[in-house]
MIDOSE-1310 file (N, C-alpha, C; in nm, 2 decimals, decimal comma, always signed):
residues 190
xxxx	+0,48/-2,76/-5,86/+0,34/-2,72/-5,85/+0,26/-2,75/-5,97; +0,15/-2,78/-5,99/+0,04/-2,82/-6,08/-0,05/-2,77/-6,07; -0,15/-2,74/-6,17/-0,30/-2,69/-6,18/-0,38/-2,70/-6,31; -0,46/-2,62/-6,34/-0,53/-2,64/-6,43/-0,46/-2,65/-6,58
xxxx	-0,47/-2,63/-6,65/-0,40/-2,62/-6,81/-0,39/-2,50/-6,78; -0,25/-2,42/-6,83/-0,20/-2,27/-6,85/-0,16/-2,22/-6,71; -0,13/-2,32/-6,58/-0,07/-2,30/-6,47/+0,06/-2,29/-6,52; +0,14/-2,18/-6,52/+0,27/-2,21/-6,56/+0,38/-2,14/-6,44
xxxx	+0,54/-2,19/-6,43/+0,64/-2,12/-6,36/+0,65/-2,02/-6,44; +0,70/-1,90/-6,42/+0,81/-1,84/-6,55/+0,82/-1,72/-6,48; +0,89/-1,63/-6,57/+0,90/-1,46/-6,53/+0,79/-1,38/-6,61; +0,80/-1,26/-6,53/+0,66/-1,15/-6,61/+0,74/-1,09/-6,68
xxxx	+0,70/-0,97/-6,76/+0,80/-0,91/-6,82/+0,88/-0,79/-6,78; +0,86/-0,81/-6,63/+0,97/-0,72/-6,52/+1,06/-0,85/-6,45; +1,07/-0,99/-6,51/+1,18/-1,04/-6,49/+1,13/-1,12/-6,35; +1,02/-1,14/-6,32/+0,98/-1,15/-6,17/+0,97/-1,29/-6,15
xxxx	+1,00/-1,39/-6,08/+0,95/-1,52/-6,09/+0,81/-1,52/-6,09; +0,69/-1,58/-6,17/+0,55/-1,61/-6,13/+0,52/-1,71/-6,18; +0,41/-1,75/-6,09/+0,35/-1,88/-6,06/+0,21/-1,84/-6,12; +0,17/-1,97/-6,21/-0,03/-1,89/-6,27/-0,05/-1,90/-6,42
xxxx	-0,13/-1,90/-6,46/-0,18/-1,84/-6,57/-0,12/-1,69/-6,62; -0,04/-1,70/-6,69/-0,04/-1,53/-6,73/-0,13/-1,47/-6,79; -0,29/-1,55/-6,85/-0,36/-1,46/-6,89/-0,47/-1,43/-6,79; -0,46/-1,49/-6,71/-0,57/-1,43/-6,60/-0,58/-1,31/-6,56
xxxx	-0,66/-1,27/-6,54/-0,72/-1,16/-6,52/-0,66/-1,05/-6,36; -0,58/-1,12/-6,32/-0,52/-1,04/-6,20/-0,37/-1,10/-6,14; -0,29/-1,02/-6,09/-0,17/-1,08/-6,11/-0,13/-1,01/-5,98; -0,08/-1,08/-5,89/+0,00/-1,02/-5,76/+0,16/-1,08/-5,73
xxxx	+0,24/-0,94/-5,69/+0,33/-0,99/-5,64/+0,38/-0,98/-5,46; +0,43/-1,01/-5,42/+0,48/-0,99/-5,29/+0,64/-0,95/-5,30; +0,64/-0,87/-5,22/+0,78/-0,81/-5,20/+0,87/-0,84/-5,07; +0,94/-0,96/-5,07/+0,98/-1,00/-4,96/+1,14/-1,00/-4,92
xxxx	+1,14/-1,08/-4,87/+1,28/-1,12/-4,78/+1,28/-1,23/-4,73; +1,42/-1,33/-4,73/+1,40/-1,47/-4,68/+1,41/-1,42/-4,53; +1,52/-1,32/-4,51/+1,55/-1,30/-4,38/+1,44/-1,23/-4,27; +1,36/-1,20/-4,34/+1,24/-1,12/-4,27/+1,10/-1,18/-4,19
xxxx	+1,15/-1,16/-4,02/+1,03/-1,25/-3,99/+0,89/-1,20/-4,01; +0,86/-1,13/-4,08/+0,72/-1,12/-4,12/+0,68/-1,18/-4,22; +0,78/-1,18/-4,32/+0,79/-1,25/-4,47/+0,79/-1,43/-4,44; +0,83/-1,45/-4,33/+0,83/-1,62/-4,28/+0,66/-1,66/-4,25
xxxx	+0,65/-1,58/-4,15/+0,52/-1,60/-4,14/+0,46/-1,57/-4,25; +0,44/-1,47/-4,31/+0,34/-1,45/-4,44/+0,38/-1,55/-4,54; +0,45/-1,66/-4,57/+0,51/-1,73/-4,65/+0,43/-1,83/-4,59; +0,40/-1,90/-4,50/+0,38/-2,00/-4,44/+0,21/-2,00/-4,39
xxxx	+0,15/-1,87/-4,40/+0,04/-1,90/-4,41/-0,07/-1,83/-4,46; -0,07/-1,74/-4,52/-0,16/-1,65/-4,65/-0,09/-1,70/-4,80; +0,03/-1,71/-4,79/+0,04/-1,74/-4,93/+0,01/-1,87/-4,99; +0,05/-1,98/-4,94/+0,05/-2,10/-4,97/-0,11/-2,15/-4,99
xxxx	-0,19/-2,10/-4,91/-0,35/-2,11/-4,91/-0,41/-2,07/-5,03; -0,34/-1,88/-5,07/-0,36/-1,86/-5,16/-0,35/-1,93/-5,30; -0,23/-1,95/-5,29/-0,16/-2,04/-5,46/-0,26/-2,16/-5,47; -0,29/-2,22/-5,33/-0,35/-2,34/-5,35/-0,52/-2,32/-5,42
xxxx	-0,56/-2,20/-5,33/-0,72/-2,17/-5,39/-0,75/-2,09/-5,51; -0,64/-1,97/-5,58/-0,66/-1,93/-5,67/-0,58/-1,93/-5,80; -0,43/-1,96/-5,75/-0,36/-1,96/-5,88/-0,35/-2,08/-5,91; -0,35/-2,22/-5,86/-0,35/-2,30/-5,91/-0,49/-2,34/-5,97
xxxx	-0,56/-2,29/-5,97/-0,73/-2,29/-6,09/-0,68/-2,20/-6,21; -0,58/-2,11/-6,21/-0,56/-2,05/-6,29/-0,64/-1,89/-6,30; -0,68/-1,88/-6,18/-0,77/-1,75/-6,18/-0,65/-1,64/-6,15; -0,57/-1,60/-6,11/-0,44/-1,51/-6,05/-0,34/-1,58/-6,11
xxxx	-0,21/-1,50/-6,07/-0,07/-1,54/-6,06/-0,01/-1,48/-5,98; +0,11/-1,52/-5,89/+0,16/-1,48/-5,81/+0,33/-1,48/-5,79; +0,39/-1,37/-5,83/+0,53/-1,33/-5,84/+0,57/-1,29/-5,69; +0,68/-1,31/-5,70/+0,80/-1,34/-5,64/+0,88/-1,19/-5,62
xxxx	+0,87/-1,10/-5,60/+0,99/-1,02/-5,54/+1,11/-1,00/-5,47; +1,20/-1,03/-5,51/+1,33/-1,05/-5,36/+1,38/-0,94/-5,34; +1,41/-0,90/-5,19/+1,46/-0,81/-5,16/+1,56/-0,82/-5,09; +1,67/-0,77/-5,03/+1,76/-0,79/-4,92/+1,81/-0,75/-4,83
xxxx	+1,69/-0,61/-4,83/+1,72/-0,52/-4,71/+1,73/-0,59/-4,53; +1,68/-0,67/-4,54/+1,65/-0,74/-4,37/+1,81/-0,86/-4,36; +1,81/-0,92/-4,45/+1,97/-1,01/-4,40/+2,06/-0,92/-4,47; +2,03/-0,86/-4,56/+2,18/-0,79/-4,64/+2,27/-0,93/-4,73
xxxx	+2,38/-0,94/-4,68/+2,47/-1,02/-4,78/+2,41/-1,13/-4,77; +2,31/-1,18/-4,63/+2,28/-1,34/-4,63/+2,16/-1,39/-4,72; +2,08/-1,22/-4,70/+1,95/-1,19/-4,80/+1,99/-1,26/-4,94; +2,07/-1,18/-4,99/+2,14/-1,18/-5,13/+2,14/-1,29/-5,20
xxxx	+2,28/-1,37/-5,06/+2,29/-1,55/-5,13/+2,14/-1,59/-5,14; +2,07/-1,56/-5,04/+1,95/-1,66/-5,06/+1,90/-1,65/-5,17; +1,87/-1,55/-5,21/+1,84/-1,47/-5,32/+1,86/-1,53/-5,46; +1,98/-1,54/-5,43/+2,05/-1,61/-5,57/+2,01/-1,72/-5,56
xxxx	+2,04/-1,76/-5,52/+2,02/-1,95/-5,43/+1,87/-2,02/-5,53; +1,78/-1,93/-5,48/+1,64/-1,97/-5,52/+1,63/-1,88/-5,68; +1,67/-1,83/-5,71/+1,71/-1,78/-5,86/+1,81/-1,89/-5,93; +1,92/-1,89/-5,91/+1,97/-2,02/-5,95/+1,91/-2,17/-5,98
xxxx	+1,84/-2,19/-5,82/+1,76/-2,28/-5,85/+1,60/-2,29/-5,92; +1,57/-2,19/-6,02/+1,49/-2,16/-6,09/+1,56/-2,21/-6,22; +1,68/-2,24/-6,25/+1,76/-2,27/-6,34/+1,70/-2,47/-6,35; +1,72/-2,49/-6,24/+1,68/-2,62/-6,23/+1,54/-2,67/-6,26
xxxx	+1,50/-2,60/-6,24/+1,31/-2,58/-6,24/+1,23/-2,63/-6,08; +1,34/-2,54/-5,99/+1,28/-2,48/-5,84/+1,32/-2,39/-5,80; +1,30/-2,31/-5,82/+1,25/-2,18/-5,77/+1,15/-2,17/-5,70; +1,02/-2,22/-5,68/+0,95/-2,21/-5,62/+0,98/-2,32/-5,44
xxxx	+1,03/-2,44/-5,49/+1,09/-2,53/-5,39/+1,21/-2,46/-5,30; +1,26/-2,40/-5,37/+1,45/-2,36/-5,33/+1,38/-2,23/-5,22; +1,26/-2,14/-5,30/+1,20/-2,04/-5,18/+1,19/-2,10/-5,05; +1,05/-2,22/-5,03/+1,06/-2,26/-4,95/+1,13/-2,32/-4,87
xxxx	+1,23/-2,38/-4,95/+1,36/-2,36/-4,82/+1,43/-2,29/-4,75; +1,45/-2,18/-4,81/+1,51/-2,04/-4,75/+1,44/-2,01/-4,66; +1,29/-1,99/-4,67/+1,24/-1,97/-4,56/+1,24/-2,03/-4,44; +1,22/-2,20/-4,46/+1,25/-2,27/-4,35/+1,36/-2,26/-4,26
xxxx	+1,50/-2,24/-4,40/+1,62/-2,24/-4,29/+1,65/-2,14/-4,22; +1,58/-2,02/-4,30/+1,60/-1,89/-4,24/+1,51/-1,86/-4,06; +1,41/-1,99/-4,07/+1,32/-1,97/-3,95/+1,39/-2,09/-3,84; +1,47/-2,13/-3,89/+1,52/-2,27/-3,77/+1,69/-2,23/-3,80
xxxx	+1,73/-2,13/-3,85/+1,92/-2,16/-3,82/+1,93/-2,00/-3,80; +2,06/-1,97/-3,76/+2,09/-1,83/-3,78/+2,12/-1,83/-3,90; +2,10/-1,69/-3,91/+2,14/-1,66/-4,07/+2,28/-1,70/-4,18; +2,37/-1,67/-4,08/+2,48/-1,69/-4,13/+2,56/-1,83/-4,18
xxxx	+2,47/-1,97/-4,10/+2,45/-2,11/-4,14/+2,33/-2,14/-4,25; +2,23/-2,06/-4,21/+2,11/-2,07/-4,29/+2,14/-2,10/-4,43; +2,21/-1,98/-4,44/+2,24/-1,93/-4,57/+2,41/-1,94/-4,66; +2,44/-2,03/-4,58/+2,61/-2,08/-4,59/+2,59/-2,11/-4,71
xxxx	+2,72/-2,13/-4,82/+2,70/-2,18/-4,92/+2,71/-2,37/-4,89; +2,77/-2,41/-4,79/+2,73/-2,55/-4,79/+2,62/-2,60/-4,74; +2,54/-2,52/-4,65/+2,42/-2,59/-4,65/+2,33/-2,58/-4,78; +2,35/-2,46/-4,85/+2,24/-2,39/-4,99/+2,26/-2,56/-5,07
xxxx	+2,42/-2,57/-5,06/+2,46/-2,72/-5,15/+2,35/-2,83/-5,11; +2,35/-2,87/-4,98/+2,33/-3,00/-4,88/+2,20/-2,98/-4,89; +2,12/-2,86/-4,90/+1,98/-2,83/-4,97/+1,92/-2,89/-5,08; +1,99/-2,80/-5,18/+1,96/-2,83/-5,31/+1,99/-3,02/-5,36
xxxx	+2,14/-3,05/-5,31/+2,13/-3,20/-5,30/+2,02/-3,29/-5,27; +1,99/-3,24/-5,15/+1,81/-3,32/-5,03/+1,75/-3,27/-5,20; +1,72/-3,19/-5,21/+1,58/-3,16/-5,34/+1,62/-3,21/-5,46; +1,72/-3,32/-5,45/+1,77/-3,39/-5,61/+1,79/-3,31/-5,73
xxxx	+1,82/-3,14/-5,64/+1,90/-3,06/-5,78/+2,05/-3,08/-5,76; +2,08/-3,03/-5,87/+2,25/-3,03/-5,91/+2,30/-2,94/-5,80; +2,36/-2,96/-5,70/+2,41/-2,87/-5,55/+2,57/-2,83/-5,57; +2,64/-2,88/-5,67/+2,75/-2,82/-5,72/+2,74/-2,70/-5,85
xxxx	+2,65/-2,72/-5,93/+2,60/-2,64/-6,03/+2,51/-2,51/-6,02; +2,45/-2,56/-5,84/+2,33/-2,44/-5,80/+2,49/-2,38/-5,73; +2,54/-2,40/-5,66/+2,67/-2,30/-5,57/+2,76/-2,28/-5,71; +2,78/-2,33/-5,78/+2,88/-2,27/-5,94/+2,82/-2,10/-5,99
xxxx	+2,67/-2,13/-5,96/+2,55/-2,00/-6,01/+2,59/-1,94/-5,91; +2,52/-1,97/-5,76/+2,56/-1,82/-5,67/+2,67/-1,78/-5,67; +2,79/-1,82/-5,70/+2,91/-1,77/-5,67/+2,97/-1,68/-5,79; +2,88/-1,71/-5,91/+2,94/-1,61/-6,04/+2,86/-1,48/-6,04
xxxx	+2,74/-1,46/-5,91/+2,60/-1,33/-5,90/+2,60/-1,32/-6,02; +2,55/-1,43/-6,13/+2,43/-1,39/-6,25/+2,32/-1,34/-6,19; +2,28/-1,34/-6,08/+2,17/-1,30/-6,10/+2,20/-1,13/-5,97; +2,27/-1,08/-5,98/+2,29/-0,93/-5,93/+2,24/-0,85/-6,00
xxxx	+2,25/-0,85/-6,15/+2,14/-0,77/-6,19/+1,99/-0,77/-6,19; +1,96/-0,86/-6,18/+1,79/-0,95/-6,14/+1,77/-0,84/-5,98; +1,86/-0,85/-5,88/+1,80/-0,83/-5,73/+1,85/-0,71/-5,80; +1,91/-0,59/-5,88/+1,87/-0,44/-5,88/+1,75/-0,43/-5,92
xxxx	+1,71/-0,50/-6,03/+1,61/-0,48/-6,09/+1,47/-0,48/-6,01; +1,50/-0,57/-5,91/+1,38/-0,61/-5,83/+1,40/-0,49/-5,72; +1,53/-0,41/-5,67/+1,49/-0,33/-5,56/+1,38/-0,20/-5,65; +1,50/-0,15/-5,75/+1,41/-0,07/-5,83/+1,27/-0,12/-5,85
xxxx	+1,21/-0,21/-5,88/+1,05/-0,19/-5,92/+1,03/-0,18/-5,74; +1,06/-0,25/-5,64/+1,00/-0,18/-5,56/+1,03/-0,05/-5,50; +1,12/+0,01/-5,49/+1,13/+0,16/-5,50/+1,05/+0,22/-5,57; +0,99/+0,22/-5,69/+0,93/+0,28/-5,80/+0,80/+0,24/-5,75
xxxx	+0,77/+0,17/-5,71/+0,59/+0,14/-5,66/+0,55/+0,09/-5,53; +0,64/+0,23/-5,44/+0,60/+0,29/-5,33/+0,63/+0,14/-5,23; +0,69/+0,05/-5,24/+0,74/-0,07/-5,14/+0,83/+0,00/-5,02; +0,81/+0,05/-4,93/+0,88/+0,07/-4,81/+0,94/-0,05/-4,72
xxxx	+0,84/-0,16/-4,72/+0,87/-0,24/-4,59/+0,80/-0,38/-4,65; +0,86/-0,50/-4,59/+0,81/-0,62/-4,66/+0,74/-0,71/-4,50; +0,64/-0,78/-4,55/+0,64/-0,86/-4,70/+0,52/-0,70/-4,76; +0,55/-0,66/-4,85/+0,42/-0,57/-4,93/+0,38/-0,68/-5,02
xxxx	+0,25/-0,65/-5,07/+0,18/-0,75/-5,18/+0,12/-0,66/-5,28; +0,15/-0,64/-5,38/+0,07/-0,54/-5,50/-0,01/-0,63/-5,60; -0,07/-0,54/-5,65/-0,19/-0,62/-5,75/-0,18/-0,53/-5,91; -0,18/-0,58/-5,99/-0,16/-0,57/-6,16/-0,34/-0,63/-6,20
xxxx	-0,39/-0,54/-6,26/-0,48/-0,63/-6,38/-0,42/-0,58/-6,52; -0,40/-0,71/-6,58/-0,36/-0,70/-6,70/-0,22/-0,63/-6,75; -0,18/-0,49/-6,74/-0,15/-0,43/-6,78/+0,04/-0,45/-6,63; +0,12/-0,50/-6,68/+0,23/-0,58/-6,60/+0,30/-0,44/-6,55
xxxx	+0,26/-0,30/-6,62/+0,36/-0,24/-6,54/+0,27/-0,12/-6,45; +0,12/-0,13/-6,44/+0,07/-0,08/-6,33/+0,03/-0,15/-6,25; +0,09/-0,12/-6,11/+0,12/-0,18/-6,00/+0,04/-0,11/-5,88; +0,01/-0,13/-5,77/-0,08/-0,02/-5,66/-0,07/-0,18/-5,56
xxxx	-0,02/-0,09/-5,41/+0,03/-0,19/-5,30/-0,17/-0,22/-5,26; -0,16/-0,34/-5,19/-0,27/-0,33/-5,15/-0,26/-0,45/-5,03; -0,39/-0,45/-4,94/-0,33/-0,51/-4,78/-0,32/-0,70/-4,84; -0,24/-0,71/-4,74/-0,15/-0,85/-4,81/-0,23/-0,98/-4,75
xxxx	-0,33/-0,95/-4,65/-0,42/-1,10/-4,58/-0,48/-1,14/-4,65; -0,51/-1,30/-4,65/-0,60/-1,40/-4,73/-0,72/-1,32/-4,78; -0,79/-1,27/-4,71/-0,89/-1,19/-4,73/-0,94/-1,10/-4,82; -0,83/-1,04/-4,87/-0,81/-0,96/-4,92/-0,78/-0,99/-5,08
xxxx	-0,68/-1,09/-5,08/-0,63/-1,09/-5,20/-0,75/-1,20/-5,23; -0,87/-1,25/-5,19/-0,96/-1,35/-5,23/-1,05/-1,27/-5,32; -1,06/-1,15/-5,25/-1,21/-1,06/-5,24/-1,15/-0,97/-5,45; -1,01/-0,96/-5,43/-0,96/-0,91/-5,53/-0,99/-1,00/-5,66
xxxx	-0,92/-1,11/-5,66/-0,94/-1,21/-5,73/-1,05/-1,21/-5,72; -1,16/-1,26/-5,69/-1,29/-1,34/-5,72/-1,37/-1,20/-5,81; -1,35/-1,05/-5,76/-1,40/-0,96/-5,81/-1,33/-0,91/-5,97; -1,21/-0,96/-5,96/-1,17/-0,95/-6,11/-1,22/-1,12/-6,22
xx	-1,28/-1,15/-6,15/-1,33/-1,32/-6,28/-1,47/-1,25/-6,31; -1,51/-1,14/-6,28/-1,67/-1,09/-6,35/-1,64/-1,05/-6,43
């Protein structure tokens, strides 16, 4: 991904993958699941629109939540999978494949550790070094960390989408359509 000067990858300081400017003025995350068909669709067409019209200008940023309540153990790998491959510098790429394979395979292929490989391979990352990561769960404390903040800021059910100005540890859910998060953003750049 690319954008303006100060578009950057990274984590917030709740550890969250985001995409954006971190000094902009408004900061959203979504709280998802690969396995979650509402989170597929919401992946595939509010978010991508989004990133495209406001965080890649640098006006917003937009984190990443993983959760695993909807696949459970297949959640998880994926989970790791695109955490790991954040190691490589895709995380944002390695999402969008989870989503894909989670919408075209069953879960339990989707999220095999030889396809995650035969993945990450297709995306010219290291596919022996990304399965070396999931299979040690470095990143197990990451997905506690992530259920707790959403436990803690009222997330019952995904995909949820919350909004931050400024301040990274007040959080407040708010409705997750294009519309919405436009009307947010554009009213936080006054």
């Amino acid at each position: 991904s690319s954008g303006v000067p100060g578009v950057v990858r990274g984590v917030d300081v709740n550890g969250i993958p985001t995409l954006g400017d971190p000094s902009a003025p408004v900061h959203f995350v979504t709280v998802s699941d690969y396995a979650c068909p509402h989170c597929q669709d919401y992946h595939e067409t509010d978010v991508p629109r989004f990133i495209e019209d406001y965080v890649l200008s640098g006006q917003a940023t937009f984190g990443f939540v993983l959760t695993t309540g909807t696949g459970q153990f297949y959640s998880e790998t994926a989970s790791q999978a695109a955490l790991c491959a954040g190691e490589q510098g895709a995380f944002w790429e390695m999402s969008d494949e989870m989503f894909r394979l989670a919408r075209t395979q069953q879960l339990a292929s989707a999220f095999s550790l030889d396809q995650i490989r035969d993945s990450a391979n297709e995306m010219s990352l290291d596919g022996d070094m990304l399965i070396e990561c999931v299979a040690s769960n470095r990143y197990a404390s990451s997905l506690r960390q992530f259920r707790t903040f959403a436990n803690d800021n009222g997330v019952n059910a995904t995909p949820t989408v919350l909004v931050s100005y400024g301040d990274a540890n007040r959080w407040t859910i708010v409705r997750r359509d294009y519309e919405t998060l436009k009307q947010l953003t554009e009213a936080a750049q006054r």
